[in-house]
N, C-alpha and C positions, 0 to 999 in steps of 0.2 A: 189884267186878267184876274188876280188874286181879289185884292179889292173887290170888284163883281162876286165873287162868292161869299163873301161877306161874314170870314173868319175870326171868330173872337179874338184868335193866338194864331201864330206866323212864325214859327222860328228865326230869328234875326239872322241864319247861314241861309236861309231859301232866297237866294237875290239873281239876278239875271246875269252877272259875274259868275255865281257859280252854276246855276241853273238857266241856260239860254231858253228861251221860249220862244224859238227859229225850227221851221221846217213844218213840212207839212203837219195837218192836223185830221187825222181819221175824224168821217161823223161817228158824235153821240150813239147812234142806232146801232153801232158798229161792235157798240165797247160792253161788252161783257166781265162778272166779276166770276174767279174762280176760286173754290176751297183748294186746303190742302189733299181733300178727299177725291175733291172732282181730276186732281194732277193724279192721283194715284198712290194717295202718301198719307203720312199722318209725322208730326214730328220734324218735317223736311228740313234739310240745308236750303241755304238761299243757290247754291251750285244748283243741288238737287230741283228747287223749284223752277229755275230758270233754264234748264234743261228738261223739266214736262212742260211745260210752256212750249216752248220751241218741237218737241216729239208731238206735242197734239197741234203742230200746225197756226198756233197763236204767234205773238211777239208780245212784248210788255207794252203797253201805254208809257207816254212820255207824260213829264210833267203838264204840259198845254192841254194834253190830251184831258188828263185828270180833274183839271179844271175848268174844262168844258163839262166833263160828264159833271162833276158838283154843283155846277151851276144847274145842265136841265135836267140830271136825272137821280142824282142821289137824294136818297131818304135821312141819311142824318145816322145811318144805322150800320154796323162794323167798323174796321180797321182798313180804308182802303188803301194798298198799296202800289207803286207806280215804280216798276225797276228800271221803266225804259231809260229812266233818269238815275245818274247820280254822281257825284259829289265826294271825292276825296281830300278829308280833314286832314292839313297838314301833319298829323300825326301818323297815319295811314290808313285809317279806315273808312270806308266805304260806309257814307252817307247817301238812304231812299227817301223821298217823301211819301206820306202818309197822311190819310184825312181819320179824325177822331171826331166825333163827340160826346161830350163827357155832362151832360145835363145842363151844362153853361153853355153854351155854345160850341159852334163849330172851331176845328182848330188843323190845322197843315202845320203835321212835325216831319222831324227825322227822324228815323229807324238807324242807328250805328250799328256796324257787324262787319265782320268778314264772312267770304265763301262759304267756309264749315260754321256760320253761325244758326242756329236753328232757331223757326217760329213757332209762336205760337198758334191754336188754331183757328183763333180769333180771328186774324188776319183774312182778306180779301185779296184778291190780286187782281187789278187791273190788265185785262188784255185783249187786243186787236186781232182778229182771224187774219192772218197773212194773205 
């Protein structure tokens, strides 16, 4: 599935170990991207986001999900981010993936942070109407 999107850069932690790409997969048509504005925020915690997310009736996109939508529907434009997934670095923090592009091409990172970490407003959020 990665490969098919056709990523300059891949974080070398994005692996099916830590990221399984099992379970259903919402359609594309489905998956909408939200600001920090459209949650009701500016500034937010990752808590705070992930709880407007969930109060306005969404859920996060999962990784598979993410890269379906990059494949048929993204433009190449924002930060998008996918909380349904993530990934704790043996050290403890709570690793998202994220799609960039930066003029080079396409790239799928992590986002490190905790709870109380705040984004910026760059950011996009991937999410599924429930």
């Amino acid at each position: 599935m990665i490969a098919a999107c056709q990523f300059r850069y891949v974080n070398n932690n994005i692996t099916e170990a830590n990221f399984p790409l099992t379970g259903p997969v919402a359609d594309v048509e489905s998956m909408l991207t939200l600001t920090q504005k459209d949650l009701g925020g500016q500034n937010m915690t990752t808590a705070e986001i992930e709880a407007a997310i969930d109060r306005l009736g969404y859920r996060s996109a999962i990784l598979a999900e993410q890269l379906a939508y990059a494949k048929a529907k993204w433009n190449g434009k924002g930060r998008i981010v996918a909380f349904g997934s993530s990934w704790f670095h043996p050290v403890g923090e709570r690793a998202v993936p994220y799609m960039s592009e930066d003029g080079g091409g396409r790239e799928l990172s992590l986002y490190w942070g905790l709870p109380e970490s705040s984004w910026g407003d760059f950011y996009l959020f991937l999410v599924v109407r429930k």
